[in-house]
C-alpha positions in Angstrom: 119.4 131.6 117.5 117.6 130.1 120.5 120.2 127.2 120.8 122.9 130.2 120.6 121.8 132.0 123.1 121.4 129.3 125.8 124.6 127.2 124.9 126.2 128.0 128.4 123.0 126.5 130.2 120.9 123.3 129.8 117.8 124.0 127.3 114.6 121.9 126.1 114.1 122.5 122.5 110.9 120.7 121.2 110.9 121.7 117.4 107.5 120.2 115.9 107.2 121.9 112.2 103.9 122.0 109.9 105.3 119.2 107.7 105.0 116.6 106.6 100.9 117.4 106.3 98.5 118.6 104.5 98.0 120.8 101.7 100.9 118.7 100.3 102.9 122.0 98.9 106.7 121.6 98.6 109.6 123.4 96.8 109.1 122.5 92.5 112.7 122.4 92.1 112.8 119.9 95.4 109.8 118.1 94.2 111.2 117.8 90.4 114.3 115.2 92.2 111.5 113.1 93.1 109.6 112.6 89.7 109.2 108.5 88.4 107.5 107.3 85.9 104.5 105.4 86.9 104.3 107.8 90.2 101.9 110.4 91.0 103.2 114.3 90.8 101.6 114.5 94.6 104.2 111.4 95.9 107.2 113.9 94.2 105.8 116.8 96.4 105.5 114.5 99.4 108.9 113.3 98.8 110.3 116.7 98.6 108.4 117.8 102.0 110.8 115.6 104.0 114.0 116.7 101.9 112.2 119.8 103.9 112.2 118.2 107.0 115.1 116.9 106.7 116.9 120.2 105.9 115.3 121.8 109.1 116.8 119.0 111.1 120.0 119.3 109.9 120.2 122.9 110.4 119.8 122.3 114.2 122.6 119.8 114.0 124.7 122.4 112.6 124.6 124.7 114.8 124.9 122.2 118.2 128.2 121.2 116.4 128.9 124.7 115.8 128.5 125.8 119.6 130.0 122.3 120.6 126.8 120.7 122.7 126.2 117.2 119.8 127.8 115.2 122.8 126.1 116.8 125.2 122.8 116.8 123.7 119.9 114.4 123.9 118.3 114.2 120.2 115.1 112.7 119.6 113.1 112.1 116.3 109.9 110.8 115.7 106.7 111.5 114.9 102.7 111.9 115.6 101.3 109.2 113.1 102.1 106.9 110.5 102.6 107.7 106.8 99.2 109.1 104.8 97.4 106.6 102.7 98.2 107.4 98.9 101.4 109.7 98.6 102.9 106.7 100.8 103.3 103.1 101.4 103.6 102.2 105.6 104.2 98.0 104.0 104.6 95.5 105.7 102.4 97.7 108.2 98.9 97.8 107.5 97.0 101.0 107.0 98.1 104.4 108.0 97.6 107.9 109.0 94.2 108.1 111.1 93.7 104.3 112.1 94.7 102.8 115.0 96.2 99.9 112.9 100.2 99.6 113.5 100.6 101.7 110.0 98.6 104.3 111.5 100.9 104.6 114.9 104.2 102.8 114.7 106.5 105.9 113.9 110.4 106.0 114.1 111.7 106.9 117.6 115.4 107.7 116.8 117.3 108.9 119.5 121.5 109.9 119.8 123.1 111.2 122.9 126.6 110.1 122.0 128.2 110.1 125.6 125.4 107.4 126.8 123.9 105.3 124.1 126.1 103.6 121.4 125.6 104.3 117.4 123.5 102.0 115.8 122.1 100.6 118.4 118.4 99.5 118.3 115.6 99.3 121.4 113.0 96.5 119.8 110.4 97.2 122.7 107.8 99.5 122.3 107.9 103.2 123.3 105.6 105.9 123.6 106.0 110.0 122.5 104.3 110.3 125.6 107.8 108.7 127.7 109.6 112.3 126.3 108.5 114.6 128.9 109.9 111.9 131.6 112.9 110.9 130.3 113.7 115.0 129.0 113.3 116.0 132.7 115.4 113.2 133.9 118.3 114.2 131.9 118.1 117.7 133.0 118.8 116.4 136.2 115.5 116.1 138.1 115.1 113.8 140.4 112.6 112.2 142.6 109.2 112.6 142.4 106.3 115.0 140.0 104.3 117.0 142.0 101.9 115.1 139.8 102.1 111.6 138.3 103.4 111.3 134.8 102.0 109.2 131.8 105.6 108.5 130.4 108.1 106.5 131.5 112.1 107.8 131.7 113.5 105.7 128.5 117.3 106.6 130.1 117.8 103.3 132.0 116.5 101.5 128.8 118.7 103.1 126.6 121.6 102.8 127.9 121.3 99.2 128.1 120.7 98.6 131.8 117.5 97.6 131.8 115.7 94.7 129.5 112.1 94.4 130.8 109.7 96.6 128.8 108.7 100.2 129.3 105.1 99.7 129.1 103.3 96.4 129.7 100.3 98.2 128.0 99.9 101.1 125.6 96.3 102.3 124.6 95.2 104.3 121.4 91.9 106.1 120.7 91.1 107.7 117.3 87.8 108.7 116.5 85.4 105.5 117.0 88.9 103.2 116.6 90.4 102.5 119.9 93.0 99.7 120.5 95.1 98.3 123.4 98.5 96.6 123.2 99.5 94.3 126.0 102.8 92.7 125.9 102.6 91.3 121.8 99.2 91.2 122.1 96.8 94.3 120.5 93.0 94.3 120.6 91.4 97.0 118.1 88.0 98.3 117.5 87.4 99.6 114.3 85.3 101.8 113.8 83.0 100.5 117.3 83.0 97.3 115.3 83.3 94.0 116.7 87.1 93.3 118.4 90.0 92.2 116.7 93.1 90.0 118.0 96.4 90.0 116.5 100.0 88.9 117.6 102.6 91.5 116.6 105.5 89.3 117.5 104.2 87.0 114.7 101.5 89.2 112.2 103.0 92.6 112.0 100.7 93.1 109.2 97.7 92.0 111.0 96.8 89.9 108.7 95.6 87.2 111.0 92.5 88.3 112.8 92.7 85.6 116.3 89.7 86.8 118.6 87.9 83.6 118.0 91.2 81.6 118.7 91.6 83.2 121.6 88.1 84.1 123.3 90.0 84.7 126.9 92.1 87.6 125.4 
């Protein structure tokens, strides 16, 4: 209804729906797809939440066909945390939901506006949810400066291909005691206050190979 209604003018539509979360409650006939031997009834139900999701999404795809605005339209798709520990598996990434390991924050970022960035393309750098409020008021035509300075970055000119240096030299995470800092392929993490750990994304995605002692100077 709300993307009906403003079809003949531009519109920010930020959708963010209860699932996938806890209590894990989904439809029984959704959930009942899902059921494996050797898998737990709550993984089925977890399953069936983003069939949910998923639903949802494509209801609002519908109707910007419908009205004629999918070229027109900037879509993005991500979300606020990794998968949670037990109805899901974030492998190769380590951990999930709730630590600041890279199962715990490296979400999707899918993104189509098919008059500007070609299908099936992928951005390898990272990106931040925070970069959506910049680049959405970029592509409803602001320009210049924020009567205050913004967090995120505009992802258009990275998108589109034009330009190849990374959004964000640094990127910093705090969750409870766990804080951690990525700089370039670099990410320092405290666990829990705990003593630091080093790690090389562009060669450990898992983390596996804890390099503080390696690498004192980082």
């Amino acid at each position: 209804q709300f993307i009906r209604a403003n079809a003949e003018r531009p519109f920010f539509l930020s959708y963010c729906p209860y699932a996938v979360h806890t209590p894990i409650q989904a439809i029984q006939k959704v959930a009942a797809k899902y059921a494996r031997e050797g898998k737990k009834p709550v993984q089925a139900r977890y399953a069936a939440m983003v069939e949910s999701v998923d639903d949802a999404i494509g209801m609002i795809e519908e109707t910007l066909r419908e009205t004629g605005l999918t070229d027109r339209t900037l879509v993005i798709f991500t979300s606020d945390n990794g998968g949670l520990l037990g109805p899901t598996d974030n492998t190769p990434l380590r951990s999930g939901k709730g630590y600041a390991y890279e199962g715990g924050i490296r979400v999707p970022f899918l993104v189509r506006w098919p008059q500007r960035i070609p299908a099936n393309s992928t951005y390898g750098l990272p990106v931040s949810t925070l970069d959506i409020f910049a680049t959405a008021i970029r592509v409803a035509g602001h320009e210049g400066q924020t009567p205050h300075p913004l967090d995120g970055v505009n992802l258009v000119p990275f998108l589109v291909g034009d330009k190849k240096e990374r959004p964000h030299q640094r990127l910093y995470w705090r969750q409870g005691k766990n804080r951690a800092i990525r700089d370039g392929d670099w990410k320092l993490l405290h666990y829990r206050g705990g003593p630091p750990r080093l790690f090389n994304l562009a060669t450990d995605q898992s983390e596996q190979a804890e390099l503080s002692s390696r690498h004192p100077e980082r």
